[in-house]
C-alpha positions as CSV (number, residue, x, y, z in Angstrom):
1,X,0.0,0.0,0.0
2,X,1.7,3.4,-1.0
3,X,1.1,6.2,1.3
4,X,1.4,10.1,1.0
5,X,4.3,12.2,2.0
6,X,2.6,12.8,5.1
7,X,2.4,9.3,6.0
8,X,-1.1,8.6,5.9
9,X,-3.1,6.2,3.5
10,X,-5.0,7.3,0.7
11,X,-9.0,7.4,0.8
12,X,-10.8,3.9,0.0
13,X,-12.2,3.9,-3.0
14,X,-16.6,3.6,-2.5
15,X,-17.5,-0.3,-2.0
16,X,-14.1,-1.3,-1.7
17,X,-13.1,-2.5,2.0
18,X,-9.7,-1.3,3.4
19,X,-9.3,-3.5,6.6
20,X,-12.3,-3.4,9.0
21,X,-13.6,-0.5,7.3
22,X,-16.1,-0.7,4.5
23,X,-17.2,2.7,2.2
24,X,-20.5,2.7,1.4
25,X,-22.0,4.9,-0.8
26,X,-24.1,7.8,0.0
27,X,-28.1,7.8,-1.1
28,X,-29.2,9.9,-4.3
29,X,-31.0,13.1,-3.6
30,X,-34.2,11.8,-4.7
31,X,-34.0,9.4,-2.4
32,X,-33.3,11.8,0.3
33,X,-36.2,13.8,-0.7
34,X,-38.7,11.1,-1.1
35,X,-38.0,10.0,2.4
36,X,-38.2,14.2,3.9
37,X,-41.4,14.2,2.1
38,X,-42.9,11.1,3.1
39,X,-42.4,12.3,7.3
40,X,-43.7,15.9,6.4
41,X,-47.0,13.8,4.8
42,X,-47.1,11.7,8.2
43,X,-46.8,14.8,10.7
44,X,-49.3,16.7,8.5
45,X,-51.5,13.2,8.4
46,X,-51.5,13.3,12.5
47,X,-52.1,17.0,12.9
48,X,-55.5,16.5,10.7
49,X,-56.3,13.9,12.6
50,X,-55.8,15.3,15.7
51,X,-57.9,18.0,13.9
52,X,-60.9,15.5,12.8
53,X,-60.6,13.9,16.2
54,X,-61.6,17.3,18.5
55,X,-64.3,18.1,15.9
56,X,-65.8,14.9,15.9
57,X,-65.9,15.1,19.5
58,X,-67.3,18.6,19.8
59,X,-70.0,17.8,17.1
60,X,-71.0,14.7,19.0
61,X,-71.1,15.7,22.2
62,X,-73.3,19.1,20.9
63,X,-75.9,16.6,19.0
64,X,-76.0,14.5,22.5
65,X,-76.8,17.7,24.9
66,X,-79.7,18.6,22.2
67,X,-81.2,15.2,21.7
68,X,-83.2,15.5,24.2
69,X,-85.8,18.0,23.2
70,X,-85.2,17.7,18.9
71,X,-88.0,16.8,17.0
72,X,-86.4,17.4,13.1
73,X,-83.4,14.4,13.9
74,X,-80.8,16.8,13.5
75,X,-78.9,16.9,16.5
76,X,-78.9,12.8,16.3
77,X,-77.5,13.7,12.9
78,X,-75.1,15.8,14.2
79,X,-74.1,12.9,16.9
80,X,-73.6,10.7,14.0
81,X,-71.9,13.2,11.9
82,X,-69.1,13.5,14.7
83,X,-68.8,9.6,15.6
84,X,-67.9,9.8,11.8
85,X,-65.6,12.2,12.1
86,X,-63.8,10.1,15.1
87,X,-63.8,7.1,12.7
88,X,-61.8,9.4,9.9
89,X,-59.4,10.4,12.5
90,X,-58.3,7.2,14.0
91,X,-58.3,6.2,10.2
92,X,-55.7,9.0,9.4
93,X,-53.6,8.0,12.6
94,X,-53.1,4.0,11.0
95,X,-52.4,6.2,7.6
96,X,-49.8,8.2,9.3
97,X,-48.2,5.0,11.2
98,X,-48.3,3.3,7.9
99,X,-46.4,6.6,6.0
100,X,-43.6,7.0,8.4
């Protein structure tokens, strides 16, 4: 093995091994950016359904306080409407564990 006129050994060259040392070499950029891109879709996937989960909540619990006196069926409706929005979010939560 030559060596510089400083003494120390020149740089492997990528996917050869030099001793107990392997170079490997480095991911493409589009690679990079498809995997930057795919956690910035799972965060934004959890804050919406963080987001659908509070609504669905609010809506449901405000069609259960006026059930009691409705005659049209539109605060059951409503109590529906947000178990369905509940359903979306925990629905977006398995989509964001499945993303990142």
């Amino acid at each position: 093995m030559t060596t510089s006129p400083t003494g120390t050994p020149p740089p492997a060259d990528p996917g050869v091994s030099s001793g107990n040392r392997t170079a490997t070499p480095s991911r493409p950029g589009m690679v990079k950016t498809a995997a930057v891109l795919a956690f910035i879709w799972g965060g934004l996937t959890i804050v919406s359904s963080l987001i659908s989960m509070t609504a669905g909540s609010l809506v449901a619990g405000a069609g259960s306080a006026c059930a009691k006196n409705d005659q049209s069926g539109l605060c059951a409706f409503a109590a529906d409407s947000g178990s369905m929005l509940i359903v979306i979010g925990i629905a977006l939560i398995v989509a964001a564990a499945l993303v990142i």
